[in-house]
C-alpha positions in Angstrom: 111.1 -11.3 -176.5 109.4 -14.8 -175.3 106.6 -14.4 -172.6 105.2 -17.2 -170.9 102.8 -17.8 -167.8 100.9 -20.5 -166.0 98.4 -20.5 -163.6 97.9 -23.6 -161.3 94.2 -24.6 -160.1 94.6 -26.3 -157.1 92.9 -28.6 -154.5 95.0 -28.8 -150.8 94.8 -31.3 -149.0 93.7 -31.3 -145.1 93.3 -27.5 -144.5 91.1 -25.9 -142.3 91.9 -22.6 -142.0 93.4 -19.7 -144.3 96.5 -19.6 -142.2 97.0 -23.2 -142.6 96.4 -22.3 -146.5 99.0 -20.2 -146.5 101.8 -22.3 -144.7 101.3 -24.8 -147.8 100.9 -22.1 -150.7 103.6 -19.8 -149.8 106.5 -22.7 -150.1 105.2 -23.6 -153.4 105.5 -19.6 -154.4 109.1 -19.7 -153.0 110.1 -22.4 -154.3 108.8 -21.7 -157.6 110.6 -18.4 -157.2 114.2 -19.5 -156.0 114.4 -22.5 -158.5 113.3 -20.7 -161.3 113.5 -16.8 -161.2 110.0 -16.4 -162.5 107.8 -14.3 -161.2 104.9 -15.9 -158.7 101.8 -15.6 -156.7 98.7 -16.8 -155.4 96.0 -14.9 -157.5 92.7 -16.7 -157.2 90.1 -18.3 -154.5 92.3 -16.4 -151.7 89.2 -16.5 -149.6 88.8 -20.2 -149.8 90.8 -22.8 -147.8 91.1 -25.8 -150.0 91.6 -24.0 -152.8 94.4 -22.1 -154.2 95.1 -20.9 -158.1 99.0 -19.6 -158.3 100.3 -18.0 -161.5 103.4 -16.8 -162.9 105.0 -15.0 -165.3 108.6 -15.5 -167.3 110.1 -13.2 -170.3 113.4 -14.4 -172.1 114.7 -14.0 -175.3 114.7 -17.6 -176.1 111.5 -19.2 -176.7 113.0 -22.9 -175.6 114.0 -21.5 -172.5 111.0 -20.2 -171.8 109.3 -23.8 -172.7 111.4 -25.2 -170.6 111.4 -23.7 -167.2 107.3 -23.8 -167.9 107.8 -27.6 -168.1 109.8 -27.9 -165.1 107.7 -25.4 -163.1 104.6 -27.3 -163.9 106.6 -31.1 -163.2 107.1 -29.2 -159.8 103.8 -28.2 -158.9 102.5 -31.2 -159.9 104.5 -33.2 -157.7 103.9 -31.6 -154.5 102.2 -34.0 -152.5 99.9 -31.9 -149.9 98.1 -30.5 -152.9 96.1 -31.9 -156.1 96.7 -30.0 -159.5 92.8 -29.7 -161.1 94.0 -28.0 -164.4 97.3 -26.3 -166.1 97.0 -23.3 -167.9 99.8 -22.3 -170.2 99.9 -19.2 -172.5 103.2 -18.4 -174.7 103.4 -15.1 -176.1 106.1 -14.5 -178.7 107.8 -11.9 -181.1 104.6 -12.5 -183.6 102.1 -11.5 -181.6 
């Protein structure tokens, strides 16, 4: 069994309010969700309105796999233009752990 997670630290673009925070997070979350079947959420800095961290969370029982829906998840994110990703973190957690 492969685990593997990222957590997006994020900058939004013109927001001004939590709600308006949300209406940009939560399609990211979604999509991340539908495209992918990993497991998402927003997790950090819920309080503050230009800033979002979202993690999530994939098992499989082929490391590749697992590599690559990270990769595409992160190619995503990071494409999205109403936000600016500030840093990637990946961890990978594998049968010799």
């Amino acid at each position: 069994m492969y685990v593997g997670t990222l957590s997006f630290d994020l900058l939004l673009g013109d927001v001004r309010s939590l709600k308006e925070k949300r209406s940009v997070v939560r399609p990211i979350v979604a999509e991340l969700q539908r495209k992918y079947a990993v497991s998402a959420a927003e997790v950090d800095h819920m309080d503050l309105h230009r800033r979002a961290v979202i993690g999530l969370a994939l098992v499989s029982g082929d490391a590749a796999h697992v590599s690559d829906v990270l990769d595409r998840c992160e190619r995503l994110v990071a494409a999205r233009p109403e936000v600016e990703l500030l840093s990637v973190r990946r961890r990978f957690h594998g049968e010799d752990d």
